[in-house]
KOLLUM-777698 format. One record per residue (C-alpha): residue in three letters; x, z, y. Coordinates in pm, whole numbers. Layout:
<sites>
   residuo       px       pz       py
       ALA        X        Z        Y
...
</sites>
This chain:
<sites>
   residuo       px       pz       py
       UNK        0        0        0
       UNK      141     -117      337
       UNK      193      156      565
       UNK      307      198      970
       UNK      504      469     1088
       UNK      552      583     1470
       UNK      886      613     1514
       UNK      912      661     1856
       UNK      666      712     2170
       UNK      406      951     2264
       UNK      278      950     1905
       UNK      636     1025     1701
       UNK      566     1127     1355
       UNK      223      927     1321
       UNK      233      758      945
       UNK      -63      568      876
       UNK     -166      363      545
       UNK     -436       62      530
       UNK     -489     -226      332
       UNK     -562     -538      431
       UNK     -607     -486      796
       UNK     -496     -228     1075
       UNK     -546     -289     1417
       UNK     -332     -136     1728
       UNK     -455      -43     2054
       UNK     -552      225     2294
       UNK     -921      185     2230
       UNK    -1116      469     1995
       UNK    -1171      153     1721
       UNK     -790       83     1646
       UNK     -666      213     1324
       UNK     -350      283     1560
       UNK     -399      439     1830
       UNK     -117      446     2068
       UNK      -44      619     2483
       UNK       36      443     2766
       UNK      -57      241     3020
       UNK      133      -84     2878
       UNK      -98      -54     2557
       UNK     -411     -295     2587
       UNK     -743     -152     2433
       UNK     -686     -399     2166
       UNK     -337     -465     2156
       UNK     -225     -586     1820
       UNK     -334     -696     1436
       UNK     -122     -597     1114
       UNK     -346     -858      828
       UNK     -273     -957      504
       UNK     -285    -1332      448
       UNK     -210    -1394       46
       UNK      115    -1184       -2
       UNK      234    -1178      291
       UNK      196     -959      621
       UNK      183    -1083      968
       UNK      130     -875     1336
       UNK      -90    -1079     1575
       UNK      -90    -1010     1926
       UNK     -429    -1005     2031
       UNK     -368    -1155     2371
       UNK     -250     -830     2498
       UNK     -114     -786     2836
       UNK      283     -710     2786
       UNK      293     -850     2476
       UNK      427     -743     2091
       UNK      794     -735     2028
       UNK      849     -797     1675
       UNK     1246     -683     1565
       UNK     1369     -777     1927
       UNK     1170    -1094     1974
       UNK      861    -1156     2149
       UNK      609    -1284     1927
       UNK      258    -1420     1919
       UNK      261    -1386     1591
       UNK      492    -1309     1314
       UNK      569    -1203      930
       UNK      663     -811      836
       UNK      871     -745      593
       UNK     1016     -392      445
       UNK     1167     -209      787
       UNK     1054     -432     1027
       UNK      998     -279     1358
       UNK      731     -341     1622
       UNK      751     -255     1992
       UNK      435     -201     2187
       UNK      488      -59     2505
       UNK      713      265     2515
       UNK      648      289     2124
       UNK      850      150     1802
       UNK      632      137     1539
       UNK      794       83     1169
       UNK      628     -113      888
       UNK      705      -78      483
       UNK      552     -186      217
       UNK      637      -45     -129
       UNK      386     -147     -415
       UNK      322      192     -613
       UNK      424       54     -972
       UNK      809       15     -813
       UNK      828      403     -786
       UNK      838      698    -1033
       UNK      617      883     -826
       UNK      353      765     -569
       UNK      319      955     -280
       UNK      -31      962      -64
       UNK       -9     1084      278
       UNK     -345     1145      491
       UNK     -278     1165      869
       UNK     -495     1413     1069
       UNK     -538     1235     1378
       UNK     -718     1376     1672
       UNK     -943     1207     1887
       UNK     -652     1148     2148
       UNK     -481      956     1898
       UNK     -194     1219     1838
       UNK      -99     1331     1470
       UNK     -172     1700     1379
       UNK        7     1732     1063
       UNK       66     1515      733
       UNK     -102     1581      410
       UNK      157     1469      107
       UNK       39     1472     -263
       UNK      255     1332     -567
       UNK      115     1204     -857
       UNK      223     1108    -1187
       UNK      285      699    -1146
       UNK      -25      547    -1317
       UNK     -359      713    -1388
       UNK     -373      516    -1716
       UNK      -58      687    -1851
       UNK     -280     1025    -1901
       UNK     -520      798    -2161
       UNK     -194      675    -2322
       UNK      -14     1011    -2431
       UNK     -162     1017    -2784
       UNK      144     1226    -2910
       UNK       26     1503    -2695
       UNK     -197     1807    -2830
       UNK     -605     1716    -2686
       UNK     -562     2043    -2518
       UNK     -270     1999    -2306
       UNK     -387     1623    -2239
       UNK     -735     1734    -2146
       UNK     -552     2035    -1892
       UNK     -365     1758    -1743
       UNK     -662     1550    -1641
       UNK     -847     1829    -1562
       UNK     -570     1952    -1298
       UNK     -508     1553    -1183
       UNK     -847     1590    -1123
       UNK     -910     1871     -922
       UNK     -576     1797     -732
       UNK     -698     1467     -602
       UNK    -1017     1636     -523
       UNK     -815     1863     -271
       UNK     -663     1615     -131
       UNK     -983     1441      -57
       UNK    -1141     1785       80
       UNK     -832     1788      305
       UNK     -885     1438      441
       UNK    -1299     1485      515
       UNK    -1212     1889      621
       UNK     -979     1742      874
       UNK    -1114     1401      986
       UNK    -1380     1535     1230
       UNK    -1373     1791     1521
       UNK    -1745     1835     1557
       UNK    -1840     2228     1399
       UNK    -2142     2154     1207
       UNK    -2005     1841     1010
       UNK    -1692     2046      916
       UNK    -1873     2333      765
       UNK    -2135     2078      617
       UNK    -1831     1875      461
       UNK    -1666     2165      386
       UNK    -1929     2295      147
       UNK    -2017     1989      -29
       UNK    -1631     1962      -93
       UNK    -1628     2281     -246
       UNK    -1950     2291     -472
       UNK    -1885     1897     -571
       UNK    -1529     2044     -691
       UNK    -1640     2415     -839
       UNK    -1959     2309     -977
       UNK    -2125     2592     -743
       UNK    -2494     2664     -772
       UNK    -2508     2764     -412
       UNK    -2225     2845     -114
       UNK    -2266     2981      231
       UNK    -2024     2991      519
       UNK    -2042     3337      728
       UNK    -1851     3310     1075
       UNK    -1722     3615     1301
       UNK    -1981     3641     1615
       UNK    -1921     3805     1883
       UNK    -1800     4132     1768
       UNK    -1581     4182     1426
       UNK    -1883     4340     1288
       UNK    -2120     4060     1352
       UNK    -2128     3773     1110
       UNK    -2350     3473     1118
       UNK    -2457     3192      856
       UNK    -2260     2887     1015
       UNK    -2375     2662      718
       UNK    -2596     2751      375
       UNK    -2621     2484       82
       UNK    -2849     2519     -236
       UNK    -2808     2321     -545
       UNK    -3096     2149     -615
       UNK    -3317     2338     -870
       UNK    -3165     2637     -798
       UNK    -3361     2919     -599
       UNK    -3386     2838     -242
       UNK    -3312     3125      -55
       UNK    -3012     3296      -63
       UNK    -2872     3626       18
       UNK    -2496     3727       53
       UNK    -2410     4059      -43
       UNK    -2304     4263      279
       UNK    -2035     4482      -23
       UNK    -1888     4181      -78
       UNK    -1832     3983      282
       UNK    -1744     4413      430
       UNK    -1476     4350      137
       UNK    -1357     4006      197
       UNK    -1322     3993      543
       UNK    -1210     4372      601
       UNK     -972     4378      380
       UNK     -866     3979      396
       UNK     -838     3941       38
       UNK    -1048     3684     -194
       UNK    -1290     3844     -478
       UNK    -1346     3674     -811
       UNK    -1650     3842    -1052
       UNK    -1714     3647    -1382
       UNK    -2002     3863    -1440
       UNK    -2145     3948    -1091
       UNK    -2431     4135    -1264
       UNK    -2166     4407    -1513
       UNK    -1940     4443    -1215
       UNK    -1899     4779    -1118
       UNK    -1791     4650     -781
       UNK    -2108     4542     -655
       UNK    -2297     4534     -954
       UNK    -2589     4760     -804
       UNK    -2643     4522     -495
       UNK    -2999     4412     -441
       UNK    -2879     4073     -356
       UNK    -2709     4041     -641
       UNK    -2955     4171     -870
       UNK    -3241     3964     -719
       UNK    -3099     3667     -716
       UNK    -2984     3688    -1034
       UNK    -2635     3611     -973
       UNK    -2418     3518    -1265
       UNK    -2104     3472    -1089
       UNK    -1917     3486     -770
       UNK    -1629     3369     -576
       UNK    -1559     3497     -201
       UNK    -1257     3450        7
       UNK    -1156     3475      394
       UNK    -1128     3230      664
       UNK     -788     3313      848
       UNK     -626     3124     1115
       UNK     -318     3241     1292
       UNK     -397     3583     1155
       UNK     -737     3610     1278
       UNK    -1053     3633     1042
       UNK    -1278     3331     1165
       UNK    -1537     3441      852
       UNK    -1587     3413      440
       UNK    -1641     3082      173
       UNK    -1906     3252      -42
       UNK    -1995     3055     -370
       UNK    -2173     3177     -693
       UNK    -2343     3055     -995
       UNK    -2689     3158    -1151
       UNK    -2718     2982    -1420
       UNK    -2557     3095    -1740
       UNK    -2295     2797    -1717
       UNK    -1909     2879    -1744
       UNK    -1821     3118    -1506
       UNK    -1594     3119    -1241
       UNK    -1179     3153    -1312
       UNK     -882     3209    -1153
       UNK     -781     2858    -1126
       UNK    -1089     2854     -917
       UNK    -1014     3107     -724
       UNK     -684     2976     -630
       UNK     -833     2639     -563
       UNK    -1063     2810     -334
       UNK     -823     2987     -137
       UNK     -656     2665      -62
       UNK     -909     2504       58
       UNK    -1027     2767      269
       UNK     -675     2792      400
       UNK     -727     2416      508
       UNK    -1102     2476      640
       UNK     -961     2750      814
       UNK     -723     2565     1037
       UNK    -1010     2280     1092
       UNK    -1256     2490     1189
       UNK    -1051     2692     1443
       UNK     -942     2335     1552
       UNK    -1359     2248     1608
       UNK    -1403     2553     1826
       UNK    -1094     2472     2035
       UNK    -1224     2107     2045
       UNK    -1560     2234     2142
       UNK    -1440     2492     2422
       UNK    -1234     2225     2557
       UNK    -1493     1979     2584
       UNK    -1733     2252     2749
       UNK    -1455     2357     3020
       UNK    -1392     1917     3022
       UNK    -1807     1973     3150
       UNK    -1766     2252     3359
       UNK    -1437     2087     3562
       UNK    -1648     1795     3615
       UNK    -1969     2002     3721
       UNK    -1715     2146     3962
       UNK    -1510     1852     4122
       UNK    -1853     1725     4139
       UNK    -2009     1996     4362
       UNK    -1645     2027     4569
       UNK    -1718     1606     4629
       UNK    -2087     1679     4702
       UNK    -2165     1552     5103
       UNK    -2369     1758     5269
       UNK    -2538     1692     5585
       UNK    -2835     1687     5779
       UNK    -2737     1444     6073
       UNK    -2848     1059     6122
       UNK    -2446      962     6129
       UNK    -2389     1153     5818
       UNK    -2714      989     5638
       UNK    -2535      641     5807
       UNK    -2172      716     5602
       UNK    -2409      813     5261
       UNK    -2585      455     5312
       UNK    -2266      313     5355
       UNK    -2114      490     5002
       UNK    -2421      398     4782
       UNK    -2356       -8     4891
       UNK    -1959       34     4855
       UNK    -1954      235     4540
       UNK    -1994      -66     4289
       UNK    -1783     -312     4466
       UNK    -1402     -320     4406
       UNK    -1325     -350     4776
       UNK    -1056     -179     4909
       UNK    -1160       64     5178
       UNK    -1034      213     5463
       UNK    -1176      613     5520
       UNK    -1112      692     5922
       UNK    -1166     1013     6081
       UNK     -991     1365     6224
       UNK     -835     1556     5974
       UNK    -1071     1805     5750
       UNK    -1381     1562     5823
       UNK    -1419     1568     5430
       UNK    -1221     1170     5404
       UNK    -1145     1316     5002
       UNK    -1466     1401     4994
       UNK    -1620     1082     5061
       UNK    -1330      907     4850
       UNK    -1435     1099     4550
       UNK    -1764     1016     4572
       UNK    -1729      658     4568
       UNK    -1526      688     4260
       UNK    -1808      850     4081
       UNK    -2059      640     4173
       UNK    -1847      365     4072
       UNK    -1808      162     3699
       UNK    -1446      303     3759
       UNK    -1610      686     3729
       UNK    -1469      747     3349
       UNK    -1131      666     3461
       UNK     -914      838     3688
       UNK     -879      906     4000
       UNK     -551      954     4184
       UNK     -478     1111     4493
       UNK     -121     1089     4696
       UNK      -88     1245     5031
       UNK      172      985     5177
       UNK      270     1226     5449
       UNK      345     1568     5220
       UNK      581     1340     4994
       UNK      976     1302     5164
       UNK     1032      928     5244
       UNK     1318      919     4991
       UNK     1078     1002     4701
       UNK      721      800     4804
       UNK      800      474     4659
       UNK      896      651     4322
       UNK      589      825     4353
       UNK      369      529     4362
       UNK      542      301     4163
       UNK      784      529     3962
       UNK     1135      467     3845
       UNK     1372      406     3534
       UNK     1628      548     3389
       UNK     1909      620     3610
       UNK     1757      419     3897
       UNK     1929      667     4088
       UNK     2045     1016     4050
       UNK     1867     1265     3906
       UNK     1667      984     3732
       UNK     1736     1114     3359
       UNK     1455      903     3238
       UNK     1152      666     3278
       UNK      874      811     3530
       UNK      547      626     3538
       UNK      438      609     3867
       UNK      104      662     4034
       UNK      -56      377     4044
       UNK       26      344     3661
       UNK     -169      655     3578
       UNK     -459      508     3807
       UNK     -485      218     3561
       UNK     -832      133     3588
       UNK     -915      416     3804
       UNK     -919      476     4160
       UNK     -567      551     4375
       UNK     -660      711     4719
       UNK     -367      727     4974
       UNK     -444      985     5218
       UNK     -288      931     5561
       UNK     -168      642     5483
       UNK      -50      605     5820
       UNK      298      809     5755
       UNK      372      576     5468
       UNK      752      427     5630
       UNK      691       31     5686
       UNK      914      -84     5375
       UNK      723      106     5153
       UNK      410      -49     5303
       UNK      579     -400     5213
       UNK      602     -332     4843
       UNK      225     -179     4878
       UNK       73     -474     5024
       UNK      218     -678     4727
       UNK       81     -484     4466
       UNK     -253     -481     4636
       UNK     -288     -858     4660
       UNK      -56     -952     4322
       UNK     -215     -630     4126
       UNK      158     -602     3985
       UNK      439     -419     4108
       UNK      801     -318     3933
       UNK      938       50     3921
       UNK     1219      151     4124
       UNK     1537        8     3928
       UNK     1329     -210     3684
       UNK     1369     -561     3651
       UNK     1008     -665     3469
       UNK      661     -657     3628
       UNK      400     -383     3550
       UNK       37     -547     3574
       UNK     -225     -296     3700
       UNK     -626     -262     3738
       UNK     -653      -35     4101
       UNK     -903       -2     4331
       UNK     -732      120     4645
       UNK     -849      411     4863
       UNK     -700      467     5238
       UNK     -800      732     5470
       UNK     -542      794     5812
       UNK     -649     1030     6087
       UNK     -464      803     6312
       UNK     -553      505     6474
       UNK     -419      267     6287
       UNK     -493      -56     6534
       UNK     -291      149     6815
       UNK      -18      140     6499
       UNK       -1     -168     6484
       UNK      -21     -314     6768
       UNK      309      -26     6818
       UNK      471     -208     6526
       UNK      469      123     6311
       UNK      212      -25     6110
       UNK      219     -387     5906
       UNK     -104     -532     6048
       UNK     -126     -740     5767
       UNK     -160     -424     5534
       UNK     -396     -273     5798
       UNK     -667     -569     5752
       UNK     -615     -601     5370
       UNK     -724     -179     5346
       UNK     -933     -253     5605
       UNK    -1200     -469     5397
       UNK    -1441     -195     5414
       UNK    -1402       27     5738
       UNK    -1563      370     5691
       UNK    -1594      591     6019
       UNK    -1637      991     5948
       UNK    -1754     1146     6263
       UNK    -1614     1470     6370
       UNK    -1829     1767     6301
       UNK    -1879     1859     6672
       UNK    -2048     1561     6706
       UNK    -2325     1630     6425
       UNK    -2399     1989     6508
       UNK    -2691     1976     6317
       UNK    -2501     1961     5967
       UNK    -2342     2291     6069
       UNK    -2658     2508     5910
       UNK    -2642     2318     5661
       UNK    -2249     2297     5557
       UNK    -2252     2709     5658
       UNK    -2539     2729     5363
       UNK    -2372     2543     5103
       UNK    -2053     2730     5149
       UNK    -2223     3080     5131
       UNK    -2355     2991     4828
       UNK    -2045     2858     4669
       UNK    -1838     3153     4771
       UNK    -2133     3394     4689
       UNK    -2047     3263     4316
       UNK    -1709     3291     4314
       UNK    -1715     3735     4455
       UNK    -2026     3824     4269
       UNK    -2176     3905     4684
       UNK    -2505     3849     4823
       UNK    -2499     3746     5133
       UNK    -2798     3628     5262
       UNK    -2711     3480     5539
       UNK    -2644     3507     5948
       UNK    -2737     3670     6217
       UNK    -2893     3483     6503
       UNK    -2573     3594     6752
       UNK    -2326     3479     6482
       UNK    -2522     3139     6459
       UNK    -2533     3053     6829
       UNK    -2171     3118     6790
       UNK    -2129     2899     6542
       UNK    -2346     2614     6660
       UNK    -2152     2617     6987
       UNK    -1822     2643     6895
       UNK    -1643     2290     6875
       UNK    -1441     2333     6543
       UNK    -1088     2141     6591
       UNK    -1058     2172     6215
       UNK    -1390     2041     6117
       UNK    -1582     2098     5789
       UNK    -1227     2241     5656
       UNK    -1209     2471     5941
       UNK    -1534     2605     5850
       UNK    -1549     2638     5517
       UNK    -1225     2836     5567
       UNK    -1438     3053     5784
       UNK    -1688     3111     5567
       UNK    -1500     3240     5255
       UNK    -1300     3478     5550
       UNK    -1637     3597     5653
       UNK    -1796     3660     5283
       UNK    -1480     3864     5204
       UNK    -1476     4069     5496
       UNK    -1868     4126     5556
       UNK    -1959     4484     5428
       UNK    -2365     4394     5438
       UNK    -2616     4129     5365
       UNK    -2611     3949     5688
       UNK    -2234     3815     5838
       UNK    -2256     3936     6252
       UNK    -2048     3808     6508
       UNK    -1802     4108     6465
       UNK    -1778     3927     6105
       UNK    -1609     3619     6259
       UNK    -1305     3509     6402
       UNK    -1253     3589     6744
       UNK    -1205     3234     6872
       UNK    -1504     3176     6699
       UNK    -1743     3485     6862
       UNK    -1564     3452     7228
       UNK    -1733     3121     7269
       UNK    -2116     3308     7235
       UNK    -2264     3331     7494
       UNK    -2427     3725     7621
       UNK    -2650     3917     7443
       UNK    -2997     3781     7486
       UNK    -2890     3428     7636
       UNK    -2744     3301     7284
       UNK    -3136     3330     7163
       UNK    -3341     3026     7115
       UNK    -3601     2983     7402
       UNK    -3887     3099     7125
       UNK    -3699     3451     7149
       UNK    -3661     3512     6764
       UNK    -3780     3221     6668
       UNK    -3611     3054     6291
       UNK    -3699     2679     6396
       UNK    -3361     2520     6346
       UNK    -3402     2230     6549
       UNK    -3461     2431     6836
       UNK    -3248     2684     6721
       UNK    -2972     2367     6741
       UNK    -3093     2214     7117
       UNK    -3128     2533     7290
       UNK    -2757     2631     7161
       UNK    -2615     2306     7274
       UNK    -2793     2293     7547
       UNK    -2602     2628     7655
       UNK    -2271     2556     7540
       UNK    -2329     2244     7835
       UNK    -2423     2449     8087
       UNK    -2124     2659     8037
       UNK    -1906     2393     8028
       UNK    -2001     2258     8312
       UNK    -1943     2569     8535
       UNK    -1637     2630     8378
       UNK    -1520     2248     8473
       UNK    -1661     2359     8850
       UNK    -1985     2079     8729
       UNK    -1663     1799     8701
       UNK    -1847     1597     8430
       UNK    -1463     1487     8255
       UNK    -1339     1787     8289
       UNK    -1683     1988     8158
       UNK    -1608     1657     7863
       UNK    -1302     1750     7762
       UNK    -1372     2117     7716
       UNK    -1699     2048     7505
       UNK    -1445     1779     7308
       UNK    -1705     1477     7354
       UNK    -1673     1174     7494
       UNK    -1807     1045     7892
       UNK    -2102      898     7797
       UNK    -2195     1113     7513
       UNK    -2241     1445     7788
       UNK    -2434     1214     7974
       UNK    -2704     1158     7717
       UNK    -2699     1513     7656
       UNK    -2744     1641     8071
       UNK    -2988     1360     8039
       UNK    -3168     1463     7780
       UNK    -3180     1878     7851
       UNK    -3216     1785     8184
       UNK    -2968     2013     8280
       UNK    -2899     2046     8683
       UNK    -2529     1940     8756
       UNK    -2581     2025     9122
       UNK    -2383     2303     9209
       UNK    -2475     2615     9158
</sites>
């Protein structure tokens, strides 16, 4: 039987057998499964045609290397070695008649494609031989087939114990492994709950004909899994042991078998089996053959509930990044960017994310990805300005082996690991201009080469940009290719500041509460009316970052149910107006749109004599434009005589 083995790349160690056919790819379907982003889904076929083997490249994208030559296609023989990507894959085939001894190896494989451990069984070359031994006594011939048997049977049990990761097939498989082999009347596997006390059927099987229900005996799973030592009873019902148990004695059990379920040291539960028919009884041979079986179910089913944590937390992360990328807003420019997401989303334009730092330009990034067909891949993020110039293009594109020093061996680069993903470059606008030529290129090209490598990487990207700056003034200063400007800028996306959309303040200072509410185990309900008015008037520099950093300070420091204004930052409660004046016109009134004009409203007047009624000056302290304070005097009609 032909058989690969991974000799070297992220899958060392993986030996595989097939028979006629075995295909090679990153996809769940392949045979093969092999890492990295030079590995197509479907990368390669090993087929028989007559006697021969051949590899087929299956139009992959960097190709199949067979023993040092690029090859569409080509013919295997014993040792010959396949490249795919960064792995070397081996192939041999040895027919099984050539050898004294056949070996049979089972890879367990997990669902990431990487090999968990190698199951090796020898057997006597030639089942037919057994048949042929007439000098032999009956007895010893009839032993023999008996333990060739029950040895291939374990190896089978190990295969199906190990093959899966979901809980309830392993036990299932498990126990019709174990009957099927110990011709078992009925078996039942008990799992640890949530105490060491507390045990729990995790799967029950019945022979058919047999009685239906089934009791275990609490003497004998107290024993097992107390003491973590097996228990064999030929005669259940003589055995002074637990010969008086009602469960025994009612269901008229002939003969039982019970041993523990350890991993790592830790009792995970029992493998109960018994008989009650008056067949042959259980042995010690059984016994054994239990306990190694249970040694292997063991192992698999601690492997299911790590697989099954994991894959809850995997749910949980995503519930999370998914509520951290959740917009939330109650303005018309904010409902304006949300339009403008849901029409983006399933494009693959490349877009350009504008806006004052902490105006949530992630935030929005993120949730394009998800609403995208790219949402099951990753996403990437590189701040271009927190990475030293020296380092960024390595970062993006990554490096080989001794491209320079301290490069002690191939680094895949960013936009690599965003292979079908999303890559979002945040301020973009620090990236140094001959980084932003090699950039541009693998934009347009959709191939790029690592630092020090002399062949070209082919990627599938959708590209990302946000910049706080303006990027045309950039340009137009030559510290910005303009040509890279208008290729990111396909899709222009403007993120108003938050002083400009005071209205999404109540509703970003809600959201917040509640997250970090969560996260202390507090119950704040919410604020007062002075530490509102503060809020709504202030002009937050930092935007939605500044005050979501404001709200966690104020949940950790507020001793009651309400946050006050001595709760806040003082450059936060200076800005309220007196006692009394801060109050909506309605006196205690909770209508938030009111709550939200009379507050503005204020903060205007105030600004304007401060500014001595000068309309840029009175501008420039609220941090709005000209034109914009002039809708607003216009629309509070607001006196700007002087006072």
């Amino acid at each position: 039987m032909p058989r690969i083995t991974v000799a070297a790349g992220p899958q060392k160690g993986l030996v595989v057998e097939f028979e006629d056919e075995a295909l090679i790819g990153r996809a769940s379907n392949n045979l093969i499964r092999l890492e990295g982003t030079q590995v197509s889904r479907n990368h390669a076929r090993i087929s028989r045609k007559g006697n021969q083997y051949y590899v087929t490249d299956l139009e992959s994208r960097n190709g199949v290397i067979v023993d040092g030559k690029a090859a569409e296609e080509a013919v295997l023989g014993a040792g010959s070695e396949i490249r795919i990507g960064s792995s070397l894959l081996r192939f041999d085939c040895t027919e099984s008649e050539e050898k004294a001894v056949s070996e049979r190896e089972a890879v367990i494989v997990t669902e990431d494609g990487s090999a968990t451990g190698v199951i090796s069984t020898a057997f006597d070359a030639g089942e037919a031989s057994i048949d042929d031994m007439s000098a032999r006594d009956g007895d010893d011939i009839e032993k023999l087939r008996k333990a060739h048997g029950r040895l291939r049977v374990l190896y089978e049990a190990g295969i199906i114990i190990n093959s899966v990761l979901d809980m309830d097939t392993v036990l299932r498989r498990l126990l019709e492994s174990v009957m099927g082999i110990l011709e078992a009347d009925r078996g039942i596997v008990m799992l640890r709950g949530g105490s060491p006390s507390d045990y729990y059927p995790g799967a029950v099987k019945v022979k058919e004909g047999c009685e239906a229900s089934i009791t275990l005996s609490k003497t004998i799973l107290n024993r097992v899994v107390k003491h973590g030592k097996a228990i064999l009873s030929s005669d259940a019902l003589g055995d002074p042991r637990f010969g008086k148990s009602e469960s025994i004695q009612l269901g008229d059990v002939r003969s039982v078998m019970c041993v523990p379920l350890i991993c790592r040291k830790n009792t995970l539960g029992a493998l109960y089996v018994d008989k009650t028919k008056p067949y042959r009884a259980f042995e010690e041979d059984d016994l054994r053959l239990l306990a190694t079986i249970s040694s292997q179910a063991a192992v698999a089913i601690e492997n299911a509930r790590m697989y099954s944590a994991a894959r809850e937390e995997n749910v949980n992360l995503r519930r999370i990044v998914s509520e951290k990328s959740r917009l939330v807003f109650a303005s018309k420019a904010m409902r304006g960017v949300m339009e403008a997401v849901d029409k983006i989303a399933h494009t693959g334009s490349t877009v350009l994310i504008r806006g004052e730092t902490g105006t949530g330009k992630e935030v929005v990034a993120r949730l394009i990805h998800q609403k995208s067909p790219r949402s099951e891949k990753p996403m990437i993020c590189v701040n271009c300005a927190a990475v030293p110039e020296p380092l960024l293009e390595s970062e993006l594109f990554g490096h080989e082996k001794g491209a320079f020093t301290g490069a002690v061996g191939r680094h895949p680069g960013m936009f690599e690991l965003a292979d079908g993903g999303t890559l979002f470059l945040d301020e973009i606008g620090e990236m140094p201009l001959p980084i932003q030529t090699k950039l541009l290129r693998a934009i347009e090209e959709k191939k790029f080469m690592r630092v020090g490598g002399v062949e070209n990487i082919s990627v599938d990207v959708r590209i990302i940009a946000a910049s706080n700056r303006d990027l045309e003034s950039e340009t137009e200063a030559g510290r910005f290719r303009s040509d890279l400007y208008y290729r990111l800028a396909v899709v222009p996306l403007e993120i108003p500041p938050l002083r400009e959309r005071p209205e999404d303040v109540p509703e970003l200072l809600s959201f917040f509460l509640g997250s970090y509410n969560k996260e202390t185990g507090k119950k704040i309900e919410g604020f007062s009316d002075r530490a509102l008015a503060a809020l709504m008037s202030y002009h937050w520099p930092g935007n939605v970052r500044e005050l979501r950093n404001l709200v966690e300070q104020a949940v950790v420091m507020s001793d009651g149910p309400i946050v006050g204004i001595d709760d806040l930052p003082e450059r936060v409660a200076a800005g309220t107006a007196a006692p009394g004046s801060a109050r909506p016109a309605g006196g205690s009134s909770l209508n938030l749109p009111e709550i939200i004009e009379e507050t503005e409203k204020l903060s205007i007047e105030r600004a304007l004599r401060k500014a001595g009624f000068k309309k840029i000056e009175a501008a420039r302290l609220l941090n709005v434009s000209r034109p914009t304070l002039d809708k607003k005097i216009k629309k509070y009609g607001i006196d700007v005589g002087r006072e």
